[in-house]
C-alpha positions as CSV (number, residue, x, y, z in Angstrom):
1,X,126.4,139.9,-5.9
2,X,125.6,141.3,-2.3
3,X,124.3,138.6,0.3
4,X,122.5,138.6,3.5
5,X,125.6,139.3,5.6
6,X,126.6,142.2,3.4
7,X,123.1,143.5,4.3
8,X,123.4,146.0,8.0
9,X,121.1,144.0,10.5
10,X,118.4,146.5,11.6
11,X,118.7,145.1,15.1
12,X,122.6,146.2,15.0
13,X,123.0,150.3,15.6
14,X,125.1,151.5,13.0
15,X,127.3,153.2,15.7
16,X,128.3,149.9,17.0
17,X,132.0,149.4,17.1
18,X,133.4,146.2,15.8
19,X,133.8,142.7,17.6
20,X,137.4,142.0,18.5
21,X,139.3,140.3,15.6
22,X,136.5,141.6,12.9
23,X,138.4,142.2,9.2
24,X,138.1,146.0,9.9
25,X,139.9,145.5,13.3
26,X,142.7,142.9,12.7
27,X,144.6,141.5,15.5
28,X,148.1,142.5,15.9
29,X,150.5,139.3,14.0
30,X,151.2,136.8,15.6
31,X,155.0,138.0,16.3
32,X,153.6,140.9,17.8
33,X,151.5,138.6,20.0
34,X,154.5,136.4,20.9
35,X,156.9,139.2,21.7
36,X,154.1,141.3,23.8
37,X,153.6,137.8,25.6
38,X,157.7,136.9,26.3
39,X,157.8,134.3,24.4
40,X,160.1,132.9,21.9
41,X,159.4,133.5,17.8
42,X,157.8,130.8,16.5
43,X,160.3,128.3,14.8
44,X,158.2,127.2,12.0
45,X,156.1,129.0,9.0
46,X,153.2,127.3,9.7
47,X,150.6,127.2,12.7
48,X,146.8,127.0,13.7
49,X,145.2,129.8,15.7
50,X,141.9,130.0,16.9
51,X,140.1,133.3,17.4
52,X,137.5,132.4,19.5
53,X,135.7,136.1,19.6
54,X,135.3,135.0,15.8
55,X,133.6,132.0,17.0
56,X,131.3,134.3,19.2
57,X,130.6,136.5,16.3
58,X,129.9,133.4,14.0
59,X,127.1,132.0,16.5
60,X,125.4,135.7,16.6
61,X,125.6,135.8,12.9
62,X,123.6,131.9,12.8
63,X,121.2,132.9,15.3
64,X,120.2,136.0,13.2
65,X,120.0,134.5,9.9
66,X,118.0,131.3,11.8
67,X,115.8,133.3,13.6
68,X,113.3,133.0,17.1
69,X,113.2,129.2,18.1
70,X,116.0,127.3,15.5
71,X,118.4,125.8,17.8
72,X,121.9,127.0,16.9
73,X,124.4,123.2,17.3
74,X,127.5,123.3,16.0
75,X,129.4,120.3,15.1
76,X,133.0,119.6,16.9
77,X,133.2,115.4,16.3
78,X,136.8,114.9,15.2
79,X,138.2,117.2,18.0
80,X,136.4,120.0,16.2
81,X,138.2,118.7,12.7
82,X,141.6,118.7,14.5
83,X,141.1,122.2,16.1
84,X,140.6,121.1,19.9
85,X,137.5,119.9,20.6
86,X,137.3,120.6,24.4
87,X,138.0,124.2,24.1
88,X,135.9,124.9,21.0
89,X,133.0,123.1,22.7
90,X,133.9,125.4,25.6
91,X,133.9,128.7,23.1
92,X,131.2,127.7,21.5
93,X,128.9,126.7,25.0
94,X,129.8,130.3,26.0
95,X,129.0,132.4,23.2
96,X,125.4,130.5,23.4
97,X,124.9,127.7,21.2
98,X,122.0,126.0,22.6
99,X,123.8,122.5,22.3
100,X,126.8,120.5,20.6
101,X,127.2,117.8,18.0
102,X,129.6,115.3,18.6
103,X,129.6,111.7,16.1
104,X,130.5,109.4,18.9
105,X,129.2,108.6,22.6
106,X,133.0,108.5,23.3
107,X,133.2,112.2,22.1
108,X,130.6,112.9,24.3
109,X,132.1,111.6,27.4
110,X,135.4,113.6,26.6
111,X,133.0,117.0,26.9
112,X,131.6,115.7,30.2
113,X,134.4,114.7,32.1
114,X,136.1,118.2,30.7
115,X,133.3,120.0,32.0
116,X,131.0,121.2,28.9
117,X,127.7,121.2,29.9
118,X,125.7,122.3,26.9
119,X,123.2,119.9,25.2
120,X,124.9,117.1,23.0
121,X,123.1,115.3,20.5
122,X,125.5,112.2,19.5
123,X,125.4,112.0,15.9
124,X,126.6,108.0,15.1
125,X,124.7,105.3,16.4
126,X,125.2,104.2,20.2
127,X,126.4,100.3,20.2
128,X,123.9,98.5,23.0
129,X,127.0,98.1,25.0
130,X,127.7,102.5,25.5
131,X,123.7,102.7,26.5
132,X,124.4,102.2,30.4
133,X,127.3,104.5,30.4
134,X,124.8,106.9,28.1
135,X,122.1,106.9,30.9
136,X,124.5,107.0,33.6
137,X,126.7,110.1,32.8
138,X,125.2,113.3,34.6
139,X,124.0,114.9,31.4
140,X,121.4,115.0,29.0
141,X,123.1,113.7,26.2
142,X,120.2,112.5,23.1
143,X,121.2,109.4,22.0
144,X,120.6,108.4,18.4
145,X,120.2,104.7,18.1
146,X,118.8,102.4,15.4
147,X,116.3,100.9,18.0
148,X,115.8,104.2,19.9
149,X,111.9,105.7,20.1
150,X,111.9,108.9,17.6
């Protein structure tokens, strides 16, 4: 069964070549990479790579299917599930999300001090005693607190 991302996008010309790192234009292997770069072969079978021109392409995807006016937020609490929150929250920011989720006010003071500006809306409760540093930081993080005004 076909589904909506099977489906050409009118908006997209047909002509329109492929975003880097698409399934119809894989990236060289990762040995390739490593010997084009000088570096050593890896010395394990098993690694984590992020292809952050698929996160790009992910975000335009959402913000089609969404549509004019849904906020597009993706979650990276849990140092974006063990990926590296700071430069997924970075990736992300830049391929225009309109904000970040993060669970913890700690979280969110990681992406400040790193630099990541975008929106944050902190998904676990703030204890009374993170509200201060909350107000204080040089952000707009929403807070989402039991005794907060909805």
């Amino acid at each position: 069964m076909a589904s909506a991302l099977d489906a050409p996008d009118a908006a997209d010309p047909p002509d329109q070549p492929d975003p880097p790192g698409s399934p119809l234009r894989p990236r060289p292997s990762i040995e390739t990479r490593l010997i084009e770069a000088g570096l050593p072969p890896l010395r394990r079978t098993a690694w984590i790579e992020i292809d952050t021109d698929a996160l790009a392409a992910n975000v335009a995807v959402l913000r089609r299917m969404a549509g004019p006016g849904i906020a597009i937020l993706p979650v990276v609490k849990a140092d974006a599930y063990g990926h590296g929150m700071v430069p997924i929250a970075r990736a992300l920011a830049a391929a225009g999300a309109d904000g970040l989720c993060v669970a913890t006010l700690d979280e969110a003071i990681v992406l400040r001090d790193a630099g990541v500006a975008a929106p944050l809306l902190v998904l676990y409760p703030v204890p009374p005693s993170g509200v201060a540093d909350a107000e204080i930081r040089p952000h707009q993080s929403r807070v989402n607190h039991p005794r907060s005004p909805r």
